[in-house]
C-alpha positions as CSV (number, residue, x, y, z in Angstrom):
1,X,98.1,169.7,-4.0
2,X,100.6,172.2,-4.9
3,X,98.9,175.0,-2.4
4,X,100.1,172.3,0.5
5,X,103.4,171.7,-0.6
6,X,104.1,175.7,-1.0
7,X,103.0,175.8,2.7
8,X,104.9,172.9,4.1
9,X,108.2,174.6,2.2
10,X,107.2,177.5,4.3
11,X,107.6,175.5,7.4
12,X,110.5,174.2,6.7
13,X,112.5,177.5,5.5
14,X,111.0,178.9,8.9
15,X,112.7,176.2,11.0
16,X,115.6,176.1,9.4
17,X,116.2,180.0,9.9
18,X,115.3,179.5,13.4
19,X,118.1,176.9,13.9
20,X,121.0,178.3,12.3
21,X,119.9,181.7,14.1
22,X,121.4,179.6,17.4
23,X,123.9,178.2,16.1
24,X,125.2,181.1,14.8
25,X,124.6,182.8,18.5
26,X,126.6,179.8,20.0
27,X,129.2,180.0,17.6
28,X,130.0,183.4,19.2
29,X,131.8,181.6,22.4
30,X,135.1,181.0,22.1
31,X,136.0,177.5,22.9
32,X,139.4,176.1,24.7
33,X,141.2,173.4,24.9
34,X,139.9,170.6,27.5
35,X,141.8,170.2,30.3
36,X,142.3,166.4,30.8
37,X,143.9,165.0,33.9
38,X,145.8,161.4,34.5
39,X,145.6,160.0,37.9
40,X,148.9,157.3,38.7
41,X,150.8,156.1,41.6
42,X,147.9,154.9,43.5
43,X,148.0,150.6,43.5
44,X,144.9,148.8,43.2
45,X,145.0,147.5,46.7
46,X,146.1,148.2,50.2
47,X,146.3,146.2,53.2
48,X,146.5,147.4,56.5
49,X,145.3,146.9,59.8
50,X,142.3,149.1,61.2
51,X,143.1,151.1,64.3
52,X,146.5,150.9,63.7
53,X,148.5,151.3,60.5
54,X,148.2,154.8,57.8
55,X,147.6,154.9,54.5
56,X,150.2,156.6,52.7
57,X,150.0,158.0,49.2
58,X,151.9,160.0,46.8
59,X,149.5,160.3,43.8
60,X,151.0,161.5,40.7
61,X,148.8,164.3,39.0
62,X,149.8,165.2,35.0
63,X,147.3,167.4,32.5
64,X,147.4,167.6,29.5
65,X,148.0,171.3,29.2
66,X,151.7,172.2,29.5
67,X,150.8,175.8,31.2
68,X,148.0,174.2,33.3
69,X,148.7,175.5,37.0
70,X,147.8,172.8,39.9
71,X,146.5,175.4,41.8
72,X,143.4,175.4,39.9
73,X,143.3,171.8,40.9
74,X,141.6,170.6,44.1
75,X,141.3,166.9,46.0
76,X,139.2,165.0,47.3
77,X,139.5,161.4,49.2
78,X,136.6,159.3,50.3
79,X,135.5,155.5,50.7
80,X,132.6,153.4,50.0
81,X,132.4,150.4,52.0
82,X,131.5,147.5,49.9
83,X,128.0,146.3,50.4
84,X,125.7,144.6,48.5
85,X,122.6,146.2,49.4
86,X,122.0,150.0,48.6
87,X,120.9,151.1,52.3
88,X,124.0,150.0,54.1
89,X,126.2,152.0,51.7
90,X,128.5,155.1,53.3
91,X,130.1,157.5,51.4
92,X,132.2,159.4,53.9
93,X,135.0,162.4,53.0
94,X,138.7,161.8,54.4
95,X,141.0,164.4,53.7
96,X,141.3,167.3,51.1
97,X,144.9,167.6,50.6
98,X,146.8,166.4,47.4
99,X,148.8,163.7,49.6
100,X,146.9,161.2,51.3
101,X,147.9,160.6,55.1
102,X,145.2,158.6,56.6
103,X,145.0,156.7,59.9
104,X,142.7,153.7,59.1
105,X,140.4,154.4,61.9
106,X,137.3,152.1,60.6
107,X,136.2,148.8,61.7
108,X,137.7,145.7,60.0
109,X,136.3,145.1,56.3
110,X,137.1,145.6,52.6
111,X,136.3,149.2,51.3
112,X,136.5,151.4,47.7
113,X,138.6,154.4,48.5
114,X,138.2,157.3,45.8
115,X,140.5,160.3,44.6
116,X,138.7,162.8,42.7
117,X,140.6,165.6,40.9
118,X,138.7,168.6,40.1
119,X,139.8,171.1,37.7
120,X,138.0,174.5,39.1
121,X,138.0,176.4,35.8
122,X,136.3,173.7,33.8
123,X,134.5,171.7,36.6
124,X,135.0,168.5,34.9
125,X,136.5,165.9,38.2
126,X,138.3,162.9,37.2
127,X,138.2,160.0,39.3
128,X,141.1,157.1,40.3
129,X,140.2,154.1,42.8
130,X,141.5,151.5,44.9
131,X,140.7,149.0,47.7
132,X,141.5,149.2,50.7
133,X,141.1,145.8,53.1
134,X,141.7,146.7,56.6
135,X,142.2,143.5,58.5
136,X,141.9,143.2,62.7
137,X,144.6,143.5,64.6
138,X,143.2,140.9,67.2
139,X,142.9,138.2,64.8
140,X,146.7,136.8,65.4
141,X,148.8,137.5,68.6
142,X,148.2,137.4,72.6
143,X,147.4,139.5,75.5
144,X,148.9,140.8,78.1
145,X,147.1,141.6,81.4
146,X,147.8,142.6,84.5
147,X,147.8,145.8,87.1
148,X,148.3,149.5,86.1
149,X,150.1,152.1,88.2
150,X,147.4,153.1,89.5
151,X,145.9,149.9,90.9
152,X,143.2,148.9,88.0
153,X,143.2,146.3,85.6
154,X,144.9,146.7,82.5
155,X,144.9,145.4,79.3
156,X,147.4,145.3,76.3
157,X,147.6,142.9,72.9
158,X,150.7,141.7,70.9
159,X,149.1,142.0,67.4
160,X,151.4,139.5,65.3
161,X,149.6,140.0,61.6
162,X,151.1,137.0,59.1
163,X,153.7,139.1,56.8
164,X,153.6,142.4,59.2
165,X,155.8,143.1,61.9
166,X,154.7,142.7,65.5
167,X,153.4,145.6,67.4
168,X,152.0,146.0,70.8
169,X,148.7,147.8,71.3
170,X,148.7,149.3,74.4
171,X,145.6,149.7,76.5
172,X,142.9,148.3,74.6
173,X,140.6,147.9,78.1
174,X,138.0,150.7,78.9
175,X,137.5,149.1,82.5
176,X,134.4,151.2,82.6
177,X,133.6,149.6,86.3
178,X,137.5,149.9,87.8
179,X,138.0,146.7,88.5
180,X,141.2,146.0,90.3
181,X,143.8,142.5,91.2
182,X,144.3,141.0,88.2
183,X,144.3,137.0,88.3
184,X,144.0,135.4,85.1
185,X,142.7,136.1,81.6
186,X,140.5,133.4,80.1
187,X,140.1,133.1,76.2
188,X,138.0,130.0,75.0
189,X,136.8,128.8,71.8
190,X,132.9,129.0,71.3
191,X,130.7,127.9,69.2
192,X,128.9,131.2,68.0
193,X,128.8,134.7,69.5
194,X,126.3,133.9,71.6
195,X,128.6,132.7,74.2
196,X,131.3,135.0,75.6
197,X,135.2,134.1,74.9
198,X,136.8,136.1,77.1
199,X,137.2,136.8,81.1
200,X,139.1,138.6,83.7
201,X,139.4,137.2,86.5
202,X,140.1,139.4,89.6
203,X,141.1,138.3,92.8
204,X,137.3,138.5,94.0
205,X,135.4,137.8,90.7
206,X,134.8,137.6,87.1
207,X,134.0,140.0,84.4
208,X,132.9,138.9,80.9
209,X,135.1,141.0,78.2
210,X,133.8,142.3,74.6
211,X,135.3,139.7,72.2
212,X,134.8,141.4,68.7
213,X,137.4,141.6,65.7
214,X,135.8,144.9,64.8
215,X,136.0,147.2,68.3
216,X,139.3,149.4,68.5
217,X,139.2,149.0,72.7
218,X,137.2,146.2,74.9
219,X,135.2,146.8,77.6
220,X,133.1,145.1,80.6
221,X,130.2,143.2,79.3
222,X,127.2,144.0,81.8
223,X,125.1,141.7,83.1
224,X,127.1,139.1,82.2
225,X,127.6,136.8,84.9
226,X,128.6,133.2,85.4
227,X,126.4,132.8,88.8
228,X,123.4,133.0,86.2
229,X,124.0,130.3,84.4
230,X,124.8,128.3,87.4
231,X,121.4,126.0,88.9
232,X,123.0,123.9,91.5
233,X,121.1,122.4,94.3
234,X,124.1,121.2,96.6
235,X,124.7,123.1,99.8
236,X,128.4,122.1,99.3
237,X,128.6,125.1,96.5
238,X,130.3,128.0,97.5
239,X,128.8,130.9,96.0
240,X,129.8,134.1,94.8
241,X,131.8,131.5,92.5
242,X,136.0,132.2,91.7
243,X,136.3,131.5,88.1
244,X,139.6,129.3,87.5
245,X,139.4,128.0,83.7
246,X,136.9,127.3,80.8
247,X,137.6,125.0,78.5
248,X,138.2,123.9,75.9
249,X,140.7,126.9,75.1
250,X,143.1,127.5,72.4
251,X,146.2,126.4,72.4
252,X,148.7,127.5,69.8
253,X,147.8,127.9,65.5
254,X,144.5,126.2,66.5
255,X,141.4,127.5,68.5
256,X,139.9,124.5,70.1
257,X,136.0,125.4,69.4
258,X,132.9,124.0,70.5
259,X,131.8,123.0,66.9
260,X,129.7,120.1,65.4
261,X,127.8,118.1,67.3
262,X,129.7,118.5,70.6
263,X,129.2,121.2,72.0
264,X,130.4,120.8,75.8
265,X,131.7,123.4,77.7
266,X,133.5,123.0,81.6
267,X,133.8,125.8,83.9
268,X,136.1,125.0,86.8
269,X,135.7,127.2,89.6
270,X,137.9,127.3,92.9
271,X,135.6,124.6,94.4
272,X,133.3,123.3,91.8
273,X,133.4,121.9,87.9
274,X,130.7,122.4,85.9
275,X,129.7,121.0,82.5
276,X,127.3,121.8,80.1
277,X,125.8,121.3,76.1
278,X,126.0,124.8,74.3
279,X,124.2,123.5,71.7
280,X,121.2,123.6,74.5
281,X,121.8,126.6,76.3
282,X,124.6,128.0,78.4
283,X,123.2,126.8,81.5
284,X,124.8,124.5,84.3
285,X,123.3,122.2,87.1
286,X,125.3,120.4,89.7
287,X,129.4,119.7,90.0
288,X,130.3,116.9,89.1
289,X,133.8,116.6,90.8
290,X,131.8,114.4,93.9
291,X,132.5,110.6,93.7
292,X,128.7,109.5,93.9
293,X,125.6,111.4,92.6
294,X,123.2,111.5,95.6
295,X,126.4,113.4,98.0
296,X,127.2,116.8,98.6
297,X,130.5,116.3,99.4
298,X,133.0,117.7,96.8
299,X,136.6,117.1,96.0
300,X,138.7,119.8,95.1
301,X,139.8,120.4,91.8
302,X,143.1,121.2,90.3
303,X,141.9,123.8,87.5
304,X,142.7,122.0,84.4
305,X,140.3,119.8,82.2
306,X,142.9,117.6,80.6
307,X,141.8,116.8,76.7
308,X,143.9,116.8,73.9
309,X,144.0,120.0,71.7
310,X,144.2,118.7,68.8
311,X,141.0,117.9,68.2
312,X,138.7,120.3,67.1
313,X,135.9,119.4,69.4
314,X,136.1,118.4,73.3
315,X,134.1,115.4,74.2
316,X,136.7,113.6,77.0
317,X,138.4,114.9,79.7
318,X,139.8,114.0,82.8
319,X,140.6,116.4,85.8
320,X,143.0,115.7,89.2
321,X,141.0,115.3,92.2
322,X,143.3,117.8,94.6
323,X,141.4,116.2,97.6
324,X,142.3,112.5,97.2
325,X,145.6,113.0,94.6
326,X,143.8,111.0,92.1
327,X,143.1,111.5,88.5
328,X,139.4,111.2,87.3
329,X,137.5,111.4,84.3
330,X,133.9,111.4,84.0
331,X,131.1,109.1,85.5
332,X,129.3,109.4,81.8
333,X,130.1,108.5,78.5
334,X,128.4,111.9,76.9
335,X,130.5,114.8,78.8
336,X,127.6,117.1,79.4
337,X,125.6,114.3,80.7
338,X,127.9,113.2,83.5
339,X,126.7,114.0,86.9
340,X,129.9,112.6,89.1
341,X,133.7,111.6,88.4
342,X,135.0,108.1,88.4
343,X,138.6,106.5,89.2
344,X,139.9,104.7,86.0
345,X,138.4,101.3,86.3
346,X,142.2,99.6,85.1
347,X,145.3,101.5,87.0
348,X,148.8,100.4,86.3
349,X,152.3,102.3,86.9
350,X,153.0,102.1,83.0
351,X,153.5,104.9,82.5
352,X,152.5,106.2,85.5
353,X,149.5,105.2,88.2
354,X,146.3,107.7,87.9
355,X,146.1,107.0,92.0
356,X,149.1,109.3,93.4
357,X,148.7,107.7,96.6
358,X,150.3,104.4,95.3
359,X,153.5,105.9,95.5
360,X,155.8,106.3,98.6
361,X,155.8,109.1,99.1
362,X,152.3,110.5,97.8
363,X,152.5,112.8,94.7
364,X,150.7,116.2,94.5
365,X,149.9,118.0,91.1
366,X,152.1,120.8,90.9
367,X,151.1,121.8,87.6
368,X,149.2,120.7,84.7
369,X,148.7,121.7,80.7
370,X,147.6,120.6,77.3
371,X,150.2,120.4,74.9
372,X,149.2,121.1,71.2
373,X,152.1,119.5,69.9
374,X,153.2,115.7,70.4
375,X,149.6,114.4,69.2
376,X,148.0,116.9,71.8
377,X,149.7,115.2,75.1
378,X,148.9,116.6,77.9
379,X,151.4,116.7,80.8
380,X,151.0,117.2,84.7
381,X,154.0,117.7,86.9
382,X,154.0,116.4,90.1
383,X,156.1,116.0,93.1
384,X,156.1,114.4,96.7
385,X,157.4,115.4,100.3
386,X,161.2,114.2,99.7
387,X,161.7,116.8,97.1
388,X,161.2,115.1,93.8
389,X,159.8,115.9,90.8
390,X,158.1,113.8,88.2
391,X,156.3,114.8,84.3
């Protein structure tokens, strides 16, 4: 027994001499002073619009040693977006300087923005973050659209953010085809993406415009055309069709969407309204601006489904026969399932007779507009031969 512990002391004293043999050869370093550096002057959020607005900072640096140069210092910016899963994650580098000046050129979303301070004779980095939400600049405001100089179609957006000044984005529209004689621009409410929101009109057709929150510039959609969704069998349809107005539309604070359970959408063309159920498909069989379902024969439609905009889906309207002055509404109960237009079945002058041709002289529609306010009136200005004018 005592011949085993003699040797296991042996073991011991051997390790032991082995240890302090490197910590004696460590011990010949000489060790400094840990640089340690404070980050400040950075918020903990930022929000700005993407495409648009910079980020601005003035970090302040301080270390801990009072003869610590900042030229041994370097920078580093970069985000994270926020994601939940691990294989959307991007991690991308954004400037290098001390100041950050950064054009927030990333689509609209919430991101973790990083400043990492390295100190180059230690290595040791230090880290400060932030958020940065970037909002779209086409979430509040209206467009503008028209002709450039040089004959094509232009596009421009009044971005009015709540609690940011107003500021006009000029030129958002690619116009990738060069598409020329601006008419009208046509923003709806819809009931998903599926279903484009916004048209130009030209004076010879219709292209269907990239609606998206998140693109910097808009652009042609191709392929995307309303004669595909058109199945009529009259030989009173004109065809290539002239888009005039889809509706429902927004009007004001509140976008008039095809939500719930109705889901009808009108498409009013020079010659022709159309109705349909989204909820089905976008697709459209004949007008239904003809007084009896078996004729061909179409009346002319002034280009305004009238329906009050306060409600947040459309399932009445009524439109002005152009043909026979008359206003109409339609010949079924269920919008999307009405196949002609009908005179109101009661007509009195108070306050005003739907037939136009009950006055002396006849009135003709002159122009016509939902009104969001007032309990979502709608109004219709008309006039006759002697000059007068009547709301």
């Amino acid at each position: 027994m005592k011949k085993i512990n003699l040797y296991t002391m042996l073991l011991i004293a051997l390790w032991l001499g082995s240890f302090l043999s490197c910590v004696e050869d460590k011990g010949n370093n000489v060790l400094s002073e840990i640089n340690e550096i404070k980050i400040s002057g950075i918020e903990d959020r930022y929000d700005l619009t993407s495409y648009l607005e910079t980020l601005n900072i003035e970090p302040d640096i301080e270390c801990t040693l009072k003869d610590f140069s900042e030229d041994n210092l370097e920078y580093l910016w970069f985000f994270c977006k926020d994601s939940a899963s691990t294989s959307n994650h991007s991690h991308e580098k954004i400037s290098t300087e001390r100041d950050l000046s950064y054009k927030v050129d990333v689509p609209p979303g919430t991101y973790t923005i990083y400043l990492q301070v390295t100190d180059k004779l230690s290595g040791l980095k230090f880290e400060k973050a932030f958020k940065l939400y970037a909002s779209s600049r086409f979430v509040r405001g209206f467009y503008l659209y028209g002709d450039k100089a040089d004959g094509t179609v232009g596009l421009d957006f009044v971005s009015m953010p709540v609690g940011k000044d107003t500021m006009l984005m000029k030129d958002i529209f690619i116009n990738s085809l060069q598409v020329k004689g601006a008419k009208d621009l046509i923003f709806t409410g819809h009931y998903n993406n599926g279903y484009n929101a916004l048209w130009a009109v030209t004076h010879d057709s219709q292209y269907a415009i990239e609606y998206s929150a998140q693109l910097e510039k808009v652009d042609i959609i191709p392929d995307k055309n309303i004669d595909d969704h058109i199945y009529t069998t009259l030989s009173s349809v004109q065809r290539p069709f002239h888009l005039t107005n889809i509706s429902p539309g927004t009007y004001g604070p509140m976008c008039v969407s095809l939500s719930g359970e109705a889901r009808s959408r009108l498409i009013i063309t020079e010659n022709e309204i159309f109705v349909g159920n989204l909820s089905l498909s976008e697709a459209y069989s004949n007008p239904i601006n003809r007084d009896n379902a078996n004729t061909d024969q179409l009346f002319k439609p002034y280009p305004v489904a009238f329906y009050s905009a306060t409600a947040s889906t459309v399932s009445y309207a009524c439109f002005f026969d152009m043909t026979n002055r008359c206003f109409k509404k339609p010949g079924h109960r269920v919008l999307s399932s009405a196949t002609k237009c009908d005179k109101p079945s009661y007509d009195s002058e108070s306050p005003f007779y739907f037939d136009q041709n009950k006055y002396t002289p006849v009135r003709q529609i002159v122009h016509g507009e939902n009104g969001y306010g007032n309990n979502g009136r709608s109004y219709a200005l008309m006039n006759d031969s002697d000059g007068n004018y009547f709301v």
